[in-house]
C-alpha positions as CSV (number, residue, x, y, z in Angstrom):
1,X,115.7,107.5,125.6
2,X,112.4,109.7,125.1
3,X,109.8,109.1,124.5
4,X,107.2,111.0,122.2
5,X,103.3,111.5,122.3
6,X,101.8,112.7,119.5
7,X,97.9,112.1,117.8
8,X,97.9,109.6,114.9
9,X,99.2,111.8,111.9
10,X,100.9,108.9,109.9
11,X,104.9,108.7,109.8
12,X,106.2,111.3,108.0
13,X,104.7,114.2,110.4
14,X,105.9,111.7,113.2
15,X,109.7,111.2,111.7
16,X,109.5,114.9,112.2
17,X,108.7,115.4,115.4
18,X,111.4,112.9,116.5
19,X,114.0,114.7,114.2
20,X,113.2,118.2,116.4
21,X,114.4,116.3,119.5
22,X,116.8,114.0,118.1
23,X,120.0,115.2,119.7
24,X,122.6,111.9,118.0
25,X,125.3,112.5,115.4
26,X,123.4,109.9,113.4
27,X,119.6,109.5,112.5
28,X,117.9,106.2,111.8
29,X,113.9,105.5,111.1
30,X,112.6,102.4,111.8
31,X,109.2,101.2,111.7
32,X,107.3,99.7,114.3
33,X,105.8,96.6,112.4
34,X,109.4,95.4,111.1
35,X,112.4,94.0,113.4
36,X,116.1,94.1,113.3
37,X,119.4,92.4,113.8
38,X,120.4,93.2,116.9
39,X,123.9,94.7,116.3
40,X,122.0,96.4,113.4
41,X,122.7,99.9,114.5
42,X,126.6,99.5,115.6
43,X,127.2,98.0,112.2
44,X,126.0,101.2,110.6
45,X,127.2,103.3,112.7
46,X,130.2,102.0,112.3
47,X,130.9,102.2,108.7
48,X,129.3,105.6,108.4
49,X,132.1,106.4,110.3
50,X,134.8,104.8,109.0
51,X,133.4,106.1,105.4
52,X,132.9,109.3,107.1
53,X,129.1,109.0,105.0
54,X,126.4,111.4,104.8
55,X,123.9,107.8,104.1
56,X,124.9,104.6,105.2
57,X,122.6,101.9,103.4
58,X,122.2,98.3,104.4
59,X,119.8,95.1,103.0
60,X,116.5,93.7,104.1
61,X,114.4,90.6,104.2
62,X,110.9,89.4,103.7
63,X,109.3,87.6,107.2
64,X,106.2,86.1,106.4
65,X,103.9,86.3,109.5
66,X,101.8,83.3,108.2
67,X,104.5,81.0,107.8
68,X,107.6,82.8,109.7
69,X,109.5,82.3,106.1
70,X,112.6,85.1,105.3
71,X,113.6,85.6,101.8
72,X,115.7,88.4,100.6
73,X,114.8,91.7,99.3
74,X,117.5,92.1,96.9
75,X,116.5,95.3,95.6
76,X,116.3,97.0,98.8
77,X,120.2,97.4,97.6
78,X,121.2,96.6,94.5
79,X,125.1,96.4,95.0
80,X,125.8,95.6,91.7
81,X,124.4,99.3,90.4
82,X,126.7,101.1,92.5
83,X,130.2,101.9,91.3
84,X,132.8,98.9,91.4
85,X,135.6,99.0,94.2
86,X,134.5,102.3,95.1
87,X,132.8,101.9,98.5
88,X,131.6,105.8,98.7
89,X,130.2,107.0,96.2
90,X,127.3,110.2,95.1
91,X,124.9,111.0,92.6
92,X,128.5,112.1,90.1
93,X,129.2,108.5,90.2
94,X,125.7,106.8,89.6
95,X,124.6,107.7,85.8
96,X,120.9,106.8,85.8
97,X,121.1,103.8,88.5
98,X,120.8,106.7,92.0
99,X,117.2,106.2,91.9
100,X,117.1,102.3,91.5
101,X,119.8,100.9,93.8
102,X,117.7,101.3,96.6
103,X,114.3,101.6,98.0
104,X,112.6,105.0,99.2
105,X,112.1,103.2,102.6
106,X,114.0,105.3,105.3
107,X,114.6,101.9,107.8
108,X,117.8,100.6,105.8
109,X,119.6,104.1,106.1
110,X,121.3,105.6,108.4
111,X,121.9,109.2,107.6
112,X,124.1,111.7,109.5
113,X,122.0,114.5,111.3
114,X,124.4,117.6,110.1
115,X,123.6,116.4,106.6
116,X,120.0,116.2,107.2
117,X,119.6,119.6,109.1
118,X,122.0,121.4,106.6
119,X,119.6,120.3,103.5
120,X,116.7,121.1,105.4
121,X,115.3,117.1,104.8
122,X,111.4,116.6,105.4
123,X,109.4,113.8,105.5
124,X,106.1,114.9,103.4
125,X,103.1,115.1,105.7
126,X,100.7,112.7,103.8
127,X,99.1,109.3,104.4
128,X,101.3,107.3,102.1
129,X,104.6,107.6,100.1
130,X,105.5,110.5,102.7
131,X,109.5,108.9,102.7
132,X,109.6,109.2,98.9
133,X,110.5,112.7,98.4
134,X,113.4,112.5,101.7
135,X,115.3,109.7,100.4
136,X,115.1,110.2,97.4
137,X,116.2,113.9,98.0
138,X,118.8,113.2,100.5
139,X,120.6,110.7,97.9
140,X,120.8,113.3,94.8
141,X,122.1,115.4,97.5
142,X,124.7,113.3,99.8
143,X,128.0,113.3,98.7
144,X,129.3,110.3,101.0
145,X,127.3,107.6,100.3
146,X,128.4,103.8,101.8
147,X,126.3,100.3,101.5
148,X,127.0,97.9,104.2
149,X,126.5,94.5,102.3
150,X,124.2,93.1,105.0
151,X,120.9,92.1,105.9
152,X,120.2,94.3,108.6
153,X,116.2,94.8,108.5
154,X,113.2,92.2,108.5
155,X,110.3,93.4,106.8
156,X,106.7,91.5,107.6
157,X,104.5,90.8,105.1
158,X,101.2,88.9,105.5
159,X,100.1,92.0,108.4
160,X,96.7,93.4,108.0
161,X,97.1,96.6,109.9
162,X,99.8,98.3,108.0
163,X,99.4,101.1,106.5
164,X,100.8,99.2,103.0
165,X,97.4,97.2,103.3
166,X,95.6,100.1,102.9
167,X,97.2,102.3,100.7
168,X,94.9,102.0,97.7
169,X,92.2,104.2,100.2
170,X,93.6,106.9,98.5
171,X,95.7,105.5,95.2
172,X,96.8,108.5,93.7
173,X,99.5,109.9,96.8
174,X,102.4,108.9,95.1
175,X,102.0,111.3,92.5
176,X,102.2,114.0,95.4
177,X,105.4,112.4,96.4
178,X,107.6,112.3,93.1
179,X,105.7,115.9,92.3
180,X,107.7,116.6,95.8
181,X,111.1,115.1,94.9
182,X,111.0,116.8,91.3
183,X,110.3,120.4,93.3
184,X,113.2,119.4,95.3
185,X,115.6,118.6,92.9
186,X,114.8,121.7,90.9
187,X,115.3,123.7,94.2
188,X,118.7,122.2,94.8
189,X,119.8,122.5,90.8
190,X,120.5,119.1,90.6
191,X,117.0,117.7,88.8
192,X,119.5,117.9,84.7
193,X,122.3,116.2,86.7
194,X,119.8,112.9,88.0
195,X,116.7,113.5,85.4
196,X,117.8,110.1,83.8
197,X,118.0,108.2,87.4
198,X,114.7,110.5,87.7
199,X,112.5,109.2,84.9
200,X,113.3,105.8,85.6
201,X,112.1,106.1,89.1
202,X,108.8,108.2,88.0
203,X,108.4,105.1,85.6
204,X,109.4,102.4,88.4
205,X,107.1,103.8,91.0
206,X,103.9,104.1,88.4
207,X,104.4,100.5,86.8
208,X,104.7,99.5,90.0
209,X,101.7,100.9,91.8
210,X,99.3,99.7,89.0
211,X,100.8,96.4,89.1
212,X,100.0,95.7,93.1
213,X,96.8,97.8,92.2
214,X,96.2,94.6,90.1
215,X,97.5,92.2,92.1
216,X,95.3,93.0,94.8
217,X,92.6,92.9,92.5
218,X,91.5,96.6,93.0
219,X,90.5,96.8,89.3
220,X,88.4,100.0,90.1
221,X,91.7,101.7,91.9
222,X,93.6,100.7,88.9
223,X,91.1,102.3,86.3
224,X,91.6,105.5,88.4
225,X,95.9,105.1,88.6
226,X,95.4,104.0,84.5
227,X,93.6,106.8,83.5
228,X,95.3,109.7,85.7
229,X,98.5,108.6,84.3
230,X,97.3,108.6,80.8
231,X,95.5,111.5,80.8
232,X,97.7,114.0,83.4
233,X,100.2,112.0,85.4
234,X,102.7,111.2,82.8
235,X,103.0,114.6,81.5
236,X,102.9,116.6,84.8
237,X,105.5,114.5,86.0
238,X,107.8,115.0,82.8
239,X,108.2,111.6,81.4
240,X,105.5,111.8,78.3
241,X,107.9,111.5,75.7
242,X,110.9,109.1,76.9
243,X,113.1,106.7,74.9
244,X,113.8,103.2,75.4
245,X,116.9,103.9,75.6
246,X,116.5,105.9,78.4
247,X,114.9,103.2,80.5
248,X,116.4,100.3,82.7
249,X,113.3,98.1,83.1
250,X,112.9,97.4,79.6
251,X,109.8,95.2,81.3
252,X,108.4,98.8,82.2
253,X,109.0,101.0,78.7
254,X,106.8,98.5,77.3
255,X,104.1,98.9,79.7
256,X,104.5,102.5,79.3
């Protein structure tokens, strides 16, 4: 084990760091707030080796720190997006569904550190959204990919110190991150090969921020994510002109 010093720069600049001095076949990113089975990592490793996968990707819960309550975060993994009977799978067998079968949170995947290194995968260094533009990346660009159907990863909610409690300090950072994940897919010719999986994520990931924006009742924050995405975000980001037929969350198109 070693362990690593470093000043406060957030995760992704610290996912880096470890990733210099990670010396395993295997790379996994956990966070420090969240807990674990305890057989969570021989379970991955485990079937990323019997799948021989570039990602292995597992399921995680909800744990309530007011109540202690656990209830599933089904779409951490949505199984029932990935291709039937066909327990590896890549971006040739996902249509528009790569981008929505799981989350951009790094702690339910376990990805193999030649594939990492080889596609030169880095976490972006900003406050917020800094795992968006890896994952995301390194599942257009993994050819292996397995899901464990398990819960593997408890998530708390209900903590005031997080990072996720703060994120609307500075609401627009997402846009940075799927700006990143476009550059990257363009970079690695695949962005015609996942644009639809790509505009439904784009669409996801904004419906989504100004709905918790709202839920949170940061009406001021959401005025600023409204009118960005209205104005510039929507166009710089490619997805001014879509098609319902295009778009999975129908619940979305029509908020769009």
């Amino acid at each position: 084990i070693k362990i690593l010093y470093q000043d406060n720069l957030f995760a992704g600049i610290a996912r880096n760091n470890g990733m210099q001095y990670a010396v395993g076949k295997y790379l996994l990113f956990l966070d420090a707030d969240d807990f674990f089975a305890e057989d969570m990592i021989e379970k991955l490793y485990n079937r990323a080796e019997m799948c021989q996968a570039d990602i292995c990707i597992c399921k995680s819960q909800f744990y309530d720190q007011k109540n202690k309550s656990v209830t599933p975060m089904n779409w951490s993994c949505i199984k029932d997006y990935c291709p039937e009977n066909n327990e590896i799978f890549s971006r040739k067998d996902m249509g528009n569904k790569l981008f929505l079968f799981t989350t951009p949170a790094p702690w339910t995947k376990m990805f193999k550190s030649e594939f990492v290194r080889k596609n030169n995968l880095q976490f972006q260094d900003i406050r917020t959204a800094n795992d968006l533009s890896f994952v995301m990346t390194a599942l257009a660009l993994a050819e292996r990919i397995t899901v464990l159907d398990k819960y593997l990863v408890y998530y708390r909610t209900n903590v005031t110190t997080t990072l996720q409690s703060t994120k609307f300090r500075e609401p627009l950072l997402f846009i940075q991150a799927l700006l990143c994940l476009k550059n990257n897919l363009k970079k690695n010719n695949v962005l015609n090969e996942v644009q639809g999986s790509f505009t439904n994520l784009v669409l996801d990931v904004c419906c989504d921020t100004l709905d918790m924006a709202k839920a949170a009742n940061k009406m001021s924050t959401h005025k600023i994510i409204y009118e960005y995405l209205r104005d510039t975000g929507f166009n710089i980001l490619g997805i001014d002109s879509i098609t319902e037929t295009e778009i999975i969350n129908k619940e979305h198109y029509n908020e769009y």
